[in-house]
ZADO-1210 file (C-alpha; in nm, 4 decimals, padded with zeros to 6 digits):
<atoms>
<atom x="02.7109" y="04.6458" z="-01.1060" code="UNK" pos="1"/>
<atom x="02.6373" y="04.4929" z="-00.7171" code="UNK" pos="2"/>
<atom x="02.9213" y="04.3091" z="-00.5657" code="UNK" pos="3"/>
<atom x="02.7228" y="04.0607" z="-00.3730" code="UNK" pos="4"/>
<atom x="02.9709" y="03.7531" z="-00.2417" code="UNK" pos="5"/>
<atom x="02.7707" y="03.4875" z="-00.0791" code="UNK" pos="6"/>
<atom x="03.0038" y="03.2752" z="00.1733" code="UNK" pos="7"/>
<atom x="02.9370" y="03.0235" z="00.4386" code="UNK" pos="8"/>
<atom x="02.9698" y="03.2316" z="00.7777" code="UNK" pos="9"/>
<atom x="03.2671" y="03.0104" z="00.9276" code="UNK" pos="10"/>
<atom x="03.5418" y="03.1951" z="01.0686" code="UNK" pos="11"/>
<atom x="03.7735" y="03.1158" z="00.7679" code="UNK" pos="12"/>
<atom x="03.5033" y="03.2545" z="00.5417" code="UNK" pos="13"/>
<atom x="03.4523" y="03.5547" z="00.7453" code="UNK" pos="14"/>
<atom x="03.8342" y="03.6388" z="00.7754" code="UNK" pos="15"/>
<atom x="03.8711" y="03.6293" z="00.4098" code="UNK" pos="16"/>
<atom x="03.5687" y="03.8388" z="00.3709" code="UNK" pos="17"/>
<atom x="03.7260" y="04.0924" z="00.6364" code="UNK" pos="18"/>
<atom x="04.0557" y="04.0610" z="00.4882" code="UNK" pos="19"/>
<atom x="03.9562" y="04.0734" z="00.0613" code="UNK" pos="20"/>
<atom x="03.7716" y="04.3717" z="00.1588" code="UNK" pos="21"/>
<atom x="03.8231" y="04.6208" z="-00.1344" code="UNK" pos="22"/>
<atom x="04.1573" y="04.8689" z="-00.0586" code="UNK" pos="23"/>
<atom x="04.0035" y="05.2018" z="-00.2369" code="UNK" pos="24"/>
<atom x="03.7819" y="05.3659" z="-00.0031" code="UNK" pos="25"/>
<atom x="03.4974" y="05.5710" z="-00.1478" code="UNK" pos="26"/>
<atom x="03.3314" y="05.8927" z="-00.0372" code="UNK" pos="27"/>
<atom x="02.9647" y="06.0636" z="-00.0437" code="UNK" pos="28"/>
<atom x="02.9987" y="06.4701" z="-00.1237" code="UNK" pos="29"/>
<atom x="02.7677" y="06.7009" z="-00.0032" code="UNK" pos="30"/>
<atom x="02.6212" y="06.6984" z="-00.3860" code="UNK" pos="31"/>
<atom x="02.5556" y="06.3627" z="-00.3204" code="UNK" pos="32"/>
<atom x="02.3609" y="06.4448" z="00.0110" code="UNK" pos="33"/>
<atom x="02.2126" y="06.7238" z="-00.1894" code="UNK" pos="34"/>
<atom x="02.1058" y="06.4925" z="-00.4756" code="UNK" pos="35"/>
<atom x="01.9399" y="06.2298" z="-00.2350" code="UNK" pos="36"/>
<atom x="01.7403" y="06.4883" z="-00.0253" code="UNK" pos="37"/>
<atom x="01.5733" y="06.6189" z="-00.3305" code="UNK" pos="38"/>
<atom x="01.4659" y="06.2831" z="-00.4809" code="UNK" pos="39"/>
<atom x="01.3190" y="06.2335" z="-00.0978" code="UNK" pos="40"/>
<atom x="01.1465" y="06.5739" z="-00.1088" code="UNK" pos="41"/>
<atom x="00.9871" y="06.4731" z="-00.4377" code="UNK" pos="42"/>
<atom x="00.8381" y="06.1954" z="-00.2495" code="UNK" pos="43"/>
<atom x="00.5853" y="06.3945" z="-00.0835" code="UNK" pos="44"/>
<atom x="00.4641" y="06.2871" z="00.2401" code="UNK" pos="45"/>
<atom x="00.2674" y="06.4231" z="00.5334" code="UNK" pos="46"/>
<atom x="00.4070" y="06.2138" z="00.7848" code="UNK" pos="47"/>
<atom x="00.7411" y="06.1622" z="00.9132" code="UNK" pos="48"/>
<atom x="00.9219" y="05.8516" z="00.6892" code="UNK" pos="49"/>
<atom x="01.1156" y="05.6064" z="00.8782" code="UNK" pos="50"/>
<atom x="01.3295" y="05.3541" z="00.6636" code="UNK" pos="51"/>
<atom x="01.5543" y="05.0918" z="00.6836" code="UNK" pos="52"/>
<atom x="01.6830" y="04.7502" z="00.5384" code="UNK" pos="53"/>
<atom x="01.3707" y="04.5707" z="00.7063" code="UNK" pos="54"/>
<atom x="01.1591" y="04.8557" z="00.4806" code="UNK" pos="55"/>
<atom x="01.3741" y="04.8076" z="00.1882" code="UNK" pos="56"/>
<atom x="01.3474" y="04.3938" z="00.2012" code="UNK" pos="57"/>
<atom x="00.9479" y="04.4288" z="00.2036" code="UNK" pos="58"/>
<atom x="00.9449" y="04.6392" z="-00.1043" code="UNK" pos="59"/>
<atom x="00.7763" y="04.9307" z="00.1282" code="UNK" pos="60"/>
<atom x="00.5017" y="04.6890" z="00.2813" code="UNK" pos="61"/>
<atom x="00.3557" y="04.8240" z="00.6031" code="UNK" pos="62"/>
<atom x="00.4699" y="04.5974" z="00.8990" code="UNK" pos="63"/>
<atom x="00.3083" y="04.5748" z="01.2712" code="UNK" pos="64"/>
<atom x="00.3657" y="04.8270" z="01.5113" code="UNK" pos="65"/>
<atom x="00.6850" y="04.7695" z="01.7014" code="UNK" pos="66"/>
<atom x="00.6075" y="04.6321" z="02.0362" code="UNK" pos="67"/>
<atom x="00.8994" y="04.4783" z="02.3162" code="UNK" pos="68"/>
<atom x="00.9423" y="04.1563" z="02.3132" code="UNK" pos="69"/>
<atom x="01.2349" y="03.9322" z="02.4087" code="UNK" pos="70"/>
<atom x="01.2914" y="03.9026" z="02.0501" code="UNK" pos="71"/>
<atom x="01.2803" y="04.2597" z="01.9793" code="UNK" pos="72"/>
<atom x="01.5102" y="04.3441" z="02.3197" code="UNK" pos="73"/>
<atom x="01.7661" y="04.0709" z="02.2824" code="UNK" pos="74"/>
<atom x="01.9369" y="04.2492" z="02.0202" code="UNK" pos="75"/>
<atom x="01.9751" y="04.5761" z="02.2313" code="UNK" pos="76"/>
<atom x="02.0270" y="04.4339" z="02.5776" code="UNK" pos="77"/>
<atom x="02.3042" y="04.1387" z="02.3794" code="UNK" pos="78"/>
<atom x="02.5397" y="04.4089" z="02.2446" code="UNK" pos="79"/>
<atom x="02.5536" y="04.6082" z="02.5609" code="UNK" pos="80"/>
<atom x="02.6062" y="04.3226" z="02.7527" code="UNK" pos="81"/>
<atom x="02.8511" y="04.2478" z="02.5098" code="UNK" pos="82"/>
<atom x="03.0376" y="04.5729" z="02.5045" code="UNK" pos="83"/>
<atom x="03.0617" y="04.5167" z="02.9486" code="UNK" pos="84"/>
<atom x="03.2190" y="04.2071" z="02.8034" code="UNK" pos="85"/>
<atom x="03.5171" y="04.2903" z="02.6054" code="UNK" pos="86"/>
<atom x="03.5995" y="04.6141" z="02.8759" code="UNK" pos="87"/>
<atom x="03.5991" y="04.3776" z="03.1853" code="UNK" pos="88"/>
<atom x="03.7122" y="03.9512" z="03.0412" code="UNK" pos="89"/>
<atom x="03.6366" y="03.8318" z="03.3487" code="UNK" pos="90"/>
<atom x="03.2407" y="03.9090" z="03.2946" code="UNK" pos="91"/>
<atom x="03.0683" y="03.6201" z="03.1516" code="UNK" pos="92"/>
<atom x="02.7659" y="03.7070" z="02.8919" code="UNK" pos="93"/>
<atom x="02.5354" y="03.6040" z="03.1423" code="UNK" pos="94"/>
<atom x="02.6208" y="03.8304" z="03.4354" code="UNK" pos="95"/>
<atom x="02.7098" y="04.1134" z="03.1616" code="UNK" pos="96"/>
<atom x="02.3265" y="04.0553" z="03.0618" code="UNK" pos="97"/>
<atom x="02.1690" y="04.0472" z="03.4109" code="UNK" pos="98"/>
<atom x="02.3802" y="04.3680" z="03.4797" code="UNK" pos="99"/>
<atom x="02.2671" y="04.5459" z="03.1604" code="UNK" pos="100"/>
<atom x="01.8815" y="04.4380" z="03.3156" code="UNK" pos="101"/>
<atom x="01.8960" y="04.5398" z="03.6284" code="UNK" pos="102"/>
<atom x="02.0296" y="04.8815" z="03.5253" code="UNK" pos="103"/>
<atom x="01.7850" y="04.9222" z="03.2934" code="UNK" pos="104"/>
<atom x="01.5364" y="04.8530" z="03.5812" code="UNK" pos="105"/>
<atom x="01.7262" y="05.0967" z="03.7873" code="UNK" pos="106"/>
<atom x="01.6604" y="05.3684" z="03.5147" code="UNK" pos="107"/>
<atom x="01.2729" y="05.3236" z="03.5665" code="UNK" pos="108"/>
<atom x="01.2757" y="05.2971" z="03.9308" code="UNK" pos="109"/>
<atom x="01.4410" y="05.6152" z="03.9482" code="UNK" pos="110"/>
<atom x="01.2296" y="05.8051" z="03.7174" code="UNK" pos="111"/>
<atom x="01.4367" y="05.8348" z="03.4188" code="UNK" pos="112"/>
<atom x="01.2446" y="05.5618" z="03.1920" code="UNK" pos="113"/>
<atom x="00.9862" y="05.6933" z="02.9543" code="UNK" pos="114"/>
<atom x="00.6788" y="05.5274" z="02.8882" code="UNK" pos="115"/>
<atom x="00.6699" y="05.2780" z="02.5955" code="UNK" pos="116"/>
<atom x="01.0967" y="05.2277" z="02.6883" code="UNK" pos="117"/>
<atom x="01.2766" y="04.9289" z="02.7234" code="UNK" pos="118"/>
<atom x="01.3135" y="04.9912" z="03.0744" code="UNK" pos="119"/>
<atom x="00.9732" y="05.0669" z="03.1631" code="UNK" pos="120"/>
<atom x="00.8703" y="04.7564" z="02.9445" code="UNK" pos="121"/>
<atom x="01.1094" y="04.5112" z="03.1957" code="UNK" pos="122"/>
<atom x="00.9591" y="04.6509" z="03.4752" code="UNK" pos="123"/>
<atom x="00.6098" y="04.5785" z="03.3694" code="UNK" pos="124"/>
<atom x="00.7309" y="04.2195" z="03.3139" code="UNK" pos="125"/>
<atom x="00.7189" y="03.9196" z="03.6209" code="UNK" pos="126"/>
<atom x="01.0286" y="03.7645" z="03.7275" code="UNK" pos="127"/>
<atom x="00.9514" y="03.4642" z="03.4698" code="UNK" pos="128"/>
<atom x="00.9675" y="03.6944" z="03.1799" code="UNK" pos="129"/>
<atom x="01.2823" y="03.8812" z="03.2443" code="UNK" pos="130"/>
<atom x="01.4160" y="03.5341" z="03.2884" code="UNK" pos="131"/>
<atom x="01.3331" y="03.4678" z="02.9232" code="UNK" pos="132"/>
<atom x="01.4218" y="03.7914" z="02.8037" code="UNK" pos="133"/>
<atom x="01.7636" y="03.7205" z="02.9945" code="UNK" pos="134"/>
<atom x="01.7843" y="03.3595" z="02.7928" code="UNK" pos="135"/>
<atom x="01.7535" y="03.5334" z="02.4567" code="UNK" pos="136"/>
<atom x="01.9879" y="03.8079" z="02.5246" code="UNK" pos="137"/>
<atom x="02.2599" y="03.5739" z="02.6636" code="UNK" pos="138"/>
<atom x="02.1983" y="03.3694" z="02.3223" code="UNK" pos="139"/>
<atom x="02.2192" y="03.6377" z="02.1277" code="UNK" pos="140"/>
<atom x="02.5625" y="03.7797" z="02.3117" code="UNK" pos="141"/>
<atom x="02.7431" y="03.4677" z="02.2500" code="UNK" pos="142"/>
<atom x="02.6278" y="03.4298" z="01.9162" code="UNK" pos="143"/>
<atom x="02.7601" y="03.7771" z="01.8335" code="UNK" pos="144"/>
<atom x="03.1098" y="03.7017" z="02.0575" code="UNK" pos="145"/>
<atom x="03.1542" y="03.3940" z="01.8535" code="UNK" pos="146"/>
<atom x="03.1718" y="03.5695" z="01.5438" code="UNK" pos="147"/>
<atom x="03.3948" y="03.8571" z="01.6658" code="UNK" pos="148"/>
<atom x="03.6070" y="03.6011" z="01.8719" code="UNK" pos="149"/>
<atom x="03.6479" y="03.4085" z="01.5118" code="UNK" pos="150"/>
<atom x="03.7874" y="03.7026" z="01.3290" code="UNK" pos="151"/>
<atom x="04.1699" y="03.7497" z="01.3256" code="UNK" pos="152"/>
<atom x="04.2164" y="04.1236" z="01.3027" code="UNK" pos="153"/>
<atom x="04.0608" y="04.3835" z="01.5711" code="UNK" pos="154"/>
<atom x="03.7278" y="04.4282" z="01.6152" code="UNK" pos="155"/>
<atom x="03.5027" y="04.6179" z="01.8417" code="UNK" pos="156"/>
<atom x="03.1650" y="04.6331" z="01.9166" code="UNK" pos="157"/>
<atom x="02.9957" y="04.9255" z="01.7472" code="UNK" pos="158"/>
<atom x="02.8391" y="05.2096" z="02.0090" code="UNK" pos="159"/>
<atom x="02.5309" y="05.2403" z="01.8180" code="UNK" pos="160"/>
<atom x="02.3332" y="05.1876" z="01.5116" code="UNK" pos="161"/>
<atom x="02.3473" y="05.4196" z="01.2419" code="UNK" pos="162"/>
<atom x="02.1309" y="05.7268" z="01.1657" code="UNK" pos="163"/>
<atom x="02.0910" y="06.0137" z="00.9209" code="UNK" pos="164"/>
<atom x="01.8011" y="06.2168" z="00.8852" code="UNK" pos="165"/>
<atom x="01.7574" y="06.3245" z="00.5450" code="UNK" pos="166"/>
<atom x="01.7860" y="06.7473" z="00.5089" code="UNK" pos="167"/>
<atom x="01.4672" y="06.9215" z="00.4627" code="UNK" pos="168"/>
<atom x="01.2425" y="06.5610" z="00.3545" code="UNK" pos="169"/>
<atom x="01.0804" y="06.4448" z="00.6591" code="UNK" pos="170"/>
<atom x="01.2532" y="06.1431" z="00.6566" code="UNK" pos="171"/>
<atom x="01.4823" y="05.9451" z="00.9236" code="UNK" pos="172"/>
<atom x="01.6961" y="05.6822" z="00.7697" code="UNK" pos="173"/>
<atom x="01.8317" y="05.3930" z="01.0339" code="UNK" pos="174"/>
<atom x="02.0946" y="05.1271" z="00.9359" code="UNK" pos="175"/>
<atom x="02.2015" y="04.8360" z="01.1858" code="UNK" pos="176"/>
<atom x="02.5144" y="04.7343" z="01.2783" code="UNK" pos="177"/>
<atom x="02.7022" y="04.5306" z="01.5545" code="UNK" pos="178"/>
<atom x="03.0742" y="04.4898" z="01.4427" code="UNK" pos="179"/>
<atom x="03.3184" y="04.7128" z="01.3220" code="UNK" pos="180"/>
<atom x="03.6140" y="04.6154" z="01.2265" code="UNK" pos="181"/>
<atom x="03.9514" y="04.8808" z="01.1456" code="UNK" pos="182"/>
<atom x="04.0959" y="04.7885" z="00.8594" code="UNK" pos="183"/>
<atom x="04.4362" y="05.0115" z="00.7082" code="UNK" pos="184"/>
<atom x="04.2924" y="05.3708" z="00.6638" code="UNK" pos="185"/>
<atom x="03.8924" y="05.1927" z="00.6138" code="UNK" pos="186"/>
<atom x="03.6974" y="04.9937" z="00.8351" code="UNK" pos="187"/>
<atom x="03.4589" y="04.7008" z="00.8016" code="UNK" pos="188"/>
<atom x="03.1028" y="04.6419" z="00.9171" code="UNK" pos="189"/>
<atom x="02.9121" y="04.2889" z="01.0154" code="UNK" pos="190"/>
<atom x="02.5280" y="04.3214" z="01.1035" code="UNK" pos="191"/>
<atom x="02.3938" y="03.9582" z="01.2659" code="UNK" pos="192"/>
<atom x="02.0969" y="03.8212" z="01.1615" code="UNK" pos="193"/>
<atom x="01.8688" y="03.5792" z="01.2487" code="UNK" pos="194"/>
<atom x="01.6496" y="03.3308" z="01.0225" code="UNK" pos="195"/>
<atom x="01.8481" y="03.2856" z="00.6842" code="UNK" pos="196"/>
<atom x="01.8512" y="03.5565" z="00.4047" code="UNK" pos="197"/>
<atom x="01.5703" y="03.5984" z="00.1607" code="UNK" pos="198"/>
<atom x="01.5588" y="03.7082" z="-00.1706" code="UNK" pos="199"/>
<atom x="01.5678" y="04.0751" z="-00.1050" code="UNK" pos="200"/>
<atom x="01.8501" y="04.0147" z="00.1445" code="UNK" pos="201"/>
<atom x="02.0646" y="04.2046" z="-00.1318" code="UNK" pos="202"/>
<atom x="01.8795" y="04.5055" z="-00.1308" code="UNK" pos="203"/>
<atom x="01.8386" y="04.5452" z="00.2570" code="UNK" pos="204"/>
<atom x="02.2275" y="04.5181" z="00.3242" code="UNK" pos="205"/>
<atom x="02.2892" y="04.7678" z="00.0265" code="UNK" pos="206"/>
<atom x="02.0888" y="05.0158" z="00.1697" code="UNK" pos="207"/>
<atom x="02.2687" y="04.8868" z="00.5027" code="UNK" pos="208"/>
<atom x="02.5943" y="05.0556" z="00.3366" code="UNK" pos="209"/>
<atom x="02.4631" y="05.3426" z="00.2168" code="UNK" pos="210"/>
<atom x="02.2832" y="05.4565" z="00.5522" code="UNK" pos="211"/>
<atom x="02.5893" y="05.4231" z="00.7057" code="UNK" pos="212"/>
<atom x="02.8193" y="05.5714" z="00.4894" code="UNK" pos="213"/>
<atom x="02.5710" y="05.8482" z="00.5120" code="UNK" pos="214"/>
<atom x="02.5862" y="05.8903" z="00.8711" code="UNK" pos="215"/>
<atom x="02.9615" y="05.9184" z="00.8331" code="UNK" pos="216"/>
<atom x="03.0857" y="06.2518" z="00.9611" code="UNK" pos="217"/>
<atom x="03.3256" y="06.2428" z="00.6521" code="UNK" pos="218"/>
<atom x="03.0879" y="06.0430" z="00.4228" code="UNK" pos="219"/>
<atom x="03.3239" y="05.7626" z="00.4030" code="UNK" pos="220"/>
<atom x="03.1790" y="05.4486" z="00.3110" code="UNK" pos="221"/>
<atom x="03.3253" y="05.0933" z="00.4909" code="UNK" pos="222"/>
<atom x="03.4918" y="04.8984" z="00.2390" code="UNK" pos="223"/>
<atom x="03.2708" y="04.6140" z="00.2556" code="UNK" pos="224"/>
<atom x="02.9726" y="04.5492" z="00.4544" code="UNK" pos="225"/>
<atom x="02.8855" y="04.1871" z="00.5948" code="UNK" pos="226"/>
<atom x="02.5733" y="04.0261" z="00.6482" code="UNK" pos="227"/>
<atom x="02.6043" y="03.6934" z="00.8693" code="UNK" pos="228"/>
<atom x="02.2990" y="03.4851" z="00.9302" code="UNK" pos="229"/>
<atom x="02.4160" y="03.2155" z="01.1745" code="UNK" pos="230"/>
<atom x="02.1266" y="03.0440" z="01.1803" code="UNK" pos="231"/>
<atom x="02.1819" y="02.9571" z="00.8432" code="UNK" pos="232"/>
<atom x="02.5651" y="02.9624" z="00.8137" code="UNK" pos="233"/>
<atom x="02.5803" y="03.1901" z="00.5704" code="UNK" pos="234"/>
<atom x="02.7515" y="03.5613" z="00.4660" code="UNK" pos="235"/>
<atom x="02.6291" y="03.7948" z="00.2432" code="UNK" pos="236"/>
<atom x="02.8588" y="04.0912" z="00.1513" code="UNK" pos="237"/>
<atom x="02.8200" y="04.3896" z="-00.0677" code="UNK" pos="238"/>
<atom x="03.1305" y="04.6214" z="-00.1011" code="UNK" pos="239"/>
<atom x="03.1425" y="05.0008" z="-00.0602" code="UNK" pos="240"/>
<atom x="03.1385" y="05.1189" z="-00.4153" code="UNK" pos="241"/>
<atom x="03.0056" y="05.4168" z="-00.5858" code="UNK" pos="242"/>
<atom x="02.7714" y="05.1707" z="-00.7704" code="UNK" pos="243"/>
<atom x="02.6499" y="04.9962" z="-00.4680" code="UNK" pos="244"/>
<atom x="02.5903" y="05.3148" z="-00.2799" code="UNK" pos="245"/>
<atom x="02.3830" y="05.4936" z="-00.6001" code="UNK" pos="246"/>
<atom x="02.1698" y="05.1647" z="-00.5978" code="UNK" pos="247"/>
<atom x="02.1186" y="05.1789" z="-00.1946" code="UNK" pos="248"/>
<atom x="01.9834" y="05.5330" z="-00.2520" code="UNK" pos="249"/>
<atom x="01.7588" y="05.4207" z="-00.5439" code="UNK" pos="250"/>
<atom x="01.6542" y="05.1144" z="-00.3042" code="UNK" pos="251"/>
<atom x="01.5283" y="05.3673" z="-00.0608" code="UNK" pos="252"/>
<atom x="01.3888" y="05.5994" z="-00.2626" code="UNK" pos="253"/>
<atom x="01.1932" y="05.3582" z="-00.4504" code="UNK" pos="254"/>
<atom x="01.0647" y="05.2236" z="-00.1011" code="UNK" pos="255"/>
<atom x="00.9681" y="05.5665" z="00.0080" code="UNK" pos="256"/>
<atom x="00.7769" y="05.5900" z="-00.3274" code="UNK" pos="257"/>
<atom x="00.6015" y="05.2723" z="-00.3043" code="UNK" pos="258"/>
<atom x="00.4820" y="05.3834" z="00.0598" code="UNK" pos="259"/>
<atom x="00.3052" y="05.6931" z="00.0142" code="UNK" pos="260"/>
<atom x="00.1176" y="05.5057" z="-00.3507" code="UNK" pos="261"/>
<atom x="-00.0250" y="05.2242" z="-00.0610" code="UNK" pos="262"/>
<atom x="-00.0670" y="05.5542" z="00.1600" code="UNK" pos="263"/>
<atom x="-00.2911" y="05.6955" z="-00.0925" code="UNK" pos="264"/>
<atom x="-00.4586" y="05.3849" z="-00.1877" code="UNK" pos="265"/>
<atom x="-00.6095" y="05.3296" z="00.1203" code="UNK" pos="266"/>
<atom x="-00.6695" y="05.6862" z="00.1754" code="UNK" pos="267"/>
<atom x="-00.8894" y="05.6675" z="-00.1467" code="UNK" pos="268"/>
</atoms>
């Protein structure tokens, strides 16, 4: 059975989330890993399969091709901003921003960027644009600083999102994250979101937790991860049970299945 809790996303709410978190932590084995990369292999595919909650919450849908944006950057240039932030307090978001820019501009000028990058993609932009781009990341820095700053235990800003590519099955698995928290011998994860949560909100943050406890050198799952849409003021949390994990893998599975059938139907 899914242990979904929805909460309002106010720093009492989140605390308690943080806090309730279940104490048992729960592992993956390698038969588990085993297990999950021949259900993918089943899944036959010619191409390499990229998934993720965003996959998982359109029921395996094909969605645009991913193109920069100062929605799409503010995410990536907010948490390293962010993470300039809590090593140096006397950065504000805004100068941690414009620094993470202008190194990323750096990159390019000195030949490092490759084409399609983030970097390359700023330095195609006019100084109007990377003003914008700026705005959202700043927005998106404090947004995320709020929540951590809200939260009474430690936190930190995680290095990177998750990934696990799945043995032998062609397929790359990708969960986000932006928060950890330590908790006892366990640890916590928050992912921000924008909009408010839909439906299959559920689903996408299960297969959230079981991405990530698959990327885990020890398989170790967090003990609860949180989604928090601000925009909405609201949490959704699903904790890091054997049940919840099985039903992430079955989420993406059935995804991956559901892709190649729309593959094939338009092939026909």
């Amino acid at each position: 059975m899914t242990t979904f809790t929805l909460r309002r996303s106010t720093p009492r709410d989140l605390n308690e989330l943080v806090v309730g978190a279940p104490g048992t932590l729960v592992a993956l084995t390698d038969d588990h890993r085993r297990s999950l990369s021949a259900r993918f292999r089943a899944v036959i595919s010619n191409d390499h399969r990229r998934l993720d909650a965003w996959s998982v919450e359109r029921a395996g849908q094909p969605s645009s091709s991913f193109r920069w944006s100062p929605a799409t950057a503010r995410r990536l240039l907010g948490n390293a901003a962010l993470r300039r932030v809590v090593r140096d307090a006397l950065v504000a978001p805004t100068e941690a921003v414009a620094d993470e820019i202008d190194d990323q501009l750096l990159r390019c000028a000195s030949g490092y960027a490759r084409s399609g990058s983030l970097a390359s993609w700023l330095a195609s932009l006019s100084a109007s644009e990377v003003a914008l781009v700026c705005a959202e990341a700043t927005n998106w820095a404090v947004q995320v600083l709020e929540i951590a700053q809200g939260l009474q235990v430690e936190w930190r800003v995680a290095t990177s999102d998750a990934y696990y590519d799945v043995a032998r099955a062609r397929t790359s698995l990708r969960a986000r994250r932006d928060l950890d928290v330590p908790l006892g011998e366990g640890r916590v994860v928050l992912r921000v979101r924008s909009g408010s949560p839909g439906k299959s909100a559920g689903p996408g943050l299960r297969s959230d937790l079981t991405i990530d406890t698959l990327a885990n050198p020890k398989g170790i799952a967090p003990r609860r991860f949180i989604g928090v849409w601000p925009d909405a003021g609201v949490a959704l949390s699903v904790d890091g049970t054997m049940a919840d994990l099985r039903a992430g893998a079955r989420d993406l599975v059935r995804t991956a299945v559901v892709q190649e059938r729309r593959h094939h139907q338009m092939a026909a």
